[in-house]
N, C-alpha and C positions, 0 to 999 in steps of 0.2 A: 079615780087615782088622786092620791095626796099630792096639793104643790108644794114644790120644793123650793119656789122659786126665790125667797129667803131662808132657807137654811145652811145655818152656821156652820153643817157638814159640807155642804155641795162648795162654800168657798172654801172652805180649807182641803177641800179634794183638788178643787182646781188651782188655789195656791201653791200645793206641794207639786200637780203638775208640771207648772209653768216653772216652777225651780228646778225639776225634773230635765224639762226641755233646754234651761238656759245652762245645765250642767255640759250636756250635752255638747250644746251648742260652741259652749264656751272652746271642749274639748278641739271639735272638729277646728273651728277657728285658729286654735294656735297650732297644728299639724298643718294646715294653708299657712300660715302665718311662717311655719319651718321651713316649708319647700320651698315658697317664692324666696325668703333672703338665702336659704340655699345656691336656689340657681342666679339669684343675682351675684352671688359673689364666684361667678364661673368665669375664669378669664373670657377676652373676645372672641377667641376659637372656639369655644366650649361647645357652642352649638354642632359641630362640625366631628369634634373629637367625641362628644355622647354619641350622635350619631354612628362614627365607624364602630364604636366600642358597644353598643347594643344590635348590631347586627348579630354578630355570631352568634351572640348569647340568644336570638331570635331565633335564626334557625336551628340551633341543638335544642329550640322546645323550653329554653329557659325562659324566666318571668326576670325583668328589670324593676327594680322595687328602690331605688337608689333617687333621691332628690335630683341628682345632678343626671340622671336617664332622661327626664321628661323632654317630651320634644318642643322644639321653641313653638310650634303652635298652640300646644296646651298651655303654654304662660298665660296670655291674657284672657284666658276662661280661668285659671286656676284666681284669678286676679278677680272675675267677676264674682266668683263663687266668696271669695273671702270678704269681699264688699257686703254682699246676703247675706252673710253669716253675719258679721258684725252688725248689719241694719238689725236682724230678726236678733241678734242677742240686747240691743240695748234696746225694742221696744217689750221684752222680755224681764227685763230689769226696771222699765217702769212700770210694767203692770205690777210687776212685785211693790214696788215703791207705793201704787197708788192703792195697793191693798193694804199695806202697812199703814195710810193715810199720810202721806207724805202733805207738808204742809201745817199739818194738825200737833198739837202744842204733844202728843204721847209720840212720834215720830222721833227718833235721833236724829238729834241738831249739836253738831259737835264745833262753833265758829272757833278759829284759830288764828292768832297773829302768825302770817309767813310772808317768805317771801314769794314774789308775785311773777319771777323771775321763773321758780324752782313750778310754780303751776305752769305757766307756759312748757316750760321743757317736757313736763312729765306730759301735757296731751299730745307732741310732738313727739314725742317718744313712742306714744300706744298707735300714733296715724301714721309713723313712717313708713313701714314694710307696705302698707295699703295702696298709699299712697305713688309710693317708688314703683311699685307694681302694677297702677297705673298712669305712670307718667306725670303725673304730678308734680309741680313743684310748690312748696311751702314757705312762705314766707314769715318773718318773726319778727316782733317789735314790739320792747319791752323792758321799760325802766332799770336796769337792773338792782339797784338799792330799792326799790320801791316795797314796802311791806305792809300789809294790809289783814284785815280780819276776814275770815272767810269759813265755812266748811269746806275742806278741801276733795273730799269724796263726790261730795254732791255735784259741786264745780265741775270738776273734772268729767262727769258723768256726761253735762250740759253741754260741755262742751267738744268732748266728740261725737257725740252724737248731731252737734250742728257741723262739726265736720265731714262727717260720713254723708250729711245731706247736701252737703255742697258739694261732694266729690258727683255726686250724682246730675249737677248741671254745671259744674265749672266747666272751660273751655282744658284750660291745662292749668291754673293757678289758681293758690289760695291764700289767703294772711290771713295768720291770727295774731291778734296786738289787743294792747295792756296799757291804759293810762289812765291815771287819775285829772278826771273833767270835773272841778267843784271839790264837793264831799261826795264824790260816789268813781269808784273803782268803773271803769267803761271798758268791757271785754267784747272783742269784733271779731266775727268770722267773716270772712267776705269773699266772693270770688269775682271771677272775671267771664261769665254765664250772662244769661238773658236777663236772671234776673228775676224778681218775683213778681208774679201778676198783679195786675191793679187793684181787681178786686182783692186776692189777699192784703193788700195794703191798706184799702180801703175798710174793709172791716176789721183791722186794727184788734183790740185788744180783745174783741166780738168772737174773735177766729179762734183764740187761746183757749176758750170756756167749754168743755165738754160737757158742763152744766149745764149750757144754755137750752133754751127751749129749739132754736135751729141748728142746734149741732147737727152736723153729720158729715157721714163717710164720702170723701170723694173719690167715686169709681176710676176716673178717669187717672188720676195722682197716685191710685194707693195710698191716699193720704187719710189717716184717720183722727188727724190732730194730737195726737197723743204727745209726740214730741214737744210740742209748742205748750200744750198744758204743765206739763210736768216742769220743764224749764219754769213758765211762769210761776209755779208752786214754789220751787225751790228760791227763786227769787225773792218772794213774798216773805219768804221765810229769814231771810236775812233784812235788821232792823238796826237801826241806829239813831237815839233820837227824832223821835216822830218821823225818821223817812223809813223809806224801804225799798226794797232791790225792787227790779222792772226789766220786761224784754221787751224788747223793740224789733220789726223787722224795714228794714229800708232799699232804697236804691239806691247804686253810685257807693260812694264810698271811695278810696285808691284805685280798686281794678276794674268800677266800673259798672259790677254784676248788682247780685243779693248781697245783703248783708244782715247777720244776725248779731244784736247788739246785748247784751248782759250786764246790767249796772247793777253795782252792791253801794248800799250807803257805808 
């Protein structure tokens, strides 16, 4: 049997899959995405008033299809479900990325002078319903004149995605903040969580490389690195005068926890 094991078909089969899947993906995520701000904007009775008003409709044999029917116990499944979804769509979006060779000088690199204000808002904007859905609160802190070069797609990419993984061990709180330290733009995600393991810390920028010769998948995390590479890529990729962007991962920080750090020159 012939290998196939590089051919230029089998990745472009599985490229168009994974764009396939995150179509999809994307789909399902913003229909969660309807139903939780749906029912959150139920007054305080709401629970109570779905409840009497899907009964009858229950015994005449009808189906309740209405956002505001869901019963309050399916919220925080419908909450975990959109959390999956979002994880599995943005390591979906890097694999796409790392096919396209993200990183690499044929890659679109689109750096923009904005403001730094307007990227805070917009990943605040994409993590609120998530977030609100499960109890979270979001903190924000950020120069507001402050204006900066950046790609903002990319950014933004980076940085829910390290939100989404914070939602995952924060206690109930998260901040993300925006300050210029030096000549490099210092973006924080941080929670108020355990925190990251030592060893993660300790093997430092070791942990980022999927290159490496000890890369690998941690069974235990579902961690497969990917998040952390791809961050570092897009970092790398933003230069300015002999510096260049870097991720950091720390402890402490304001609330305590993790904190993932993103600096642009």
């Amino acid at each position: 049997m012939e290998d196939q094991t590089g051919s230029p078909e089998l990745f472009l089969f599985l490229a168009s899959t994974v764009h396939d899947m995150k179509n999809s993906i994307s789909v399902l995520s913003g229909t969660l995405e309807n139903l939780l701000d749906a029912r959150a904007r139920l007054p305080a009775d709401g629970d109570a008033a779905t409840d009497a008003a899907a009964a009858p409709a229950a015994n005449a044999g009808a189906t309740v299809t209405s956002a505001a029917a869901a019963p309050a116990a399916a919220y925080p499944q419908m909450a975990q479900m959109l959390y999956q979804t979002k994880r599995l769509n943005d390591n979906l979006i890097q694999l796409l990325a790392l096919y396209k060779e993200v990183g690499k000088p044929s890659y679109p690199f689109e750096p923009q002078p904005q403001r730094v204000s307007e990227l805070v808002e917009q990943v605040a904007s994409q993590a609120r319903i998530l977030l609100a859905s499960k109890g979270i609160a979001l903190d924000l802190d950020f120069p507001p004149e402050l204006i900066w070069t950046y790609d903002e797609d990319l950014v933004i990419g980076v940085l829910v995605h390290a939100i989404n993984n914070a939602i995952r061990y924060t206690a109930d709180r998260i901040r993300l903040s925006a300050a210029q330290c030096g000549d490099y733009l210092e973006l924080r995600v941080e929670d108020n969580g355990g925190g990251f393991p030592p060893a993660m810390l300790e093997a430092g920028v070791s942990a980022m490389d999927l290159t490496a010769a000890n890369a690998k998948v941690n069974f235990l995390t579902n961690s497969s690195g990917l998040g952390l590479y791809f961050a570092s890529e897009v970092a790398k990729m933003h230069q300015h005068r002999q510096r260049r962007g870097a991720i950091a991962l720390e402890n402490g920080g304001r609330l305590g926890g993790g904190a993932f750090v993103l600096r642009l020159p």
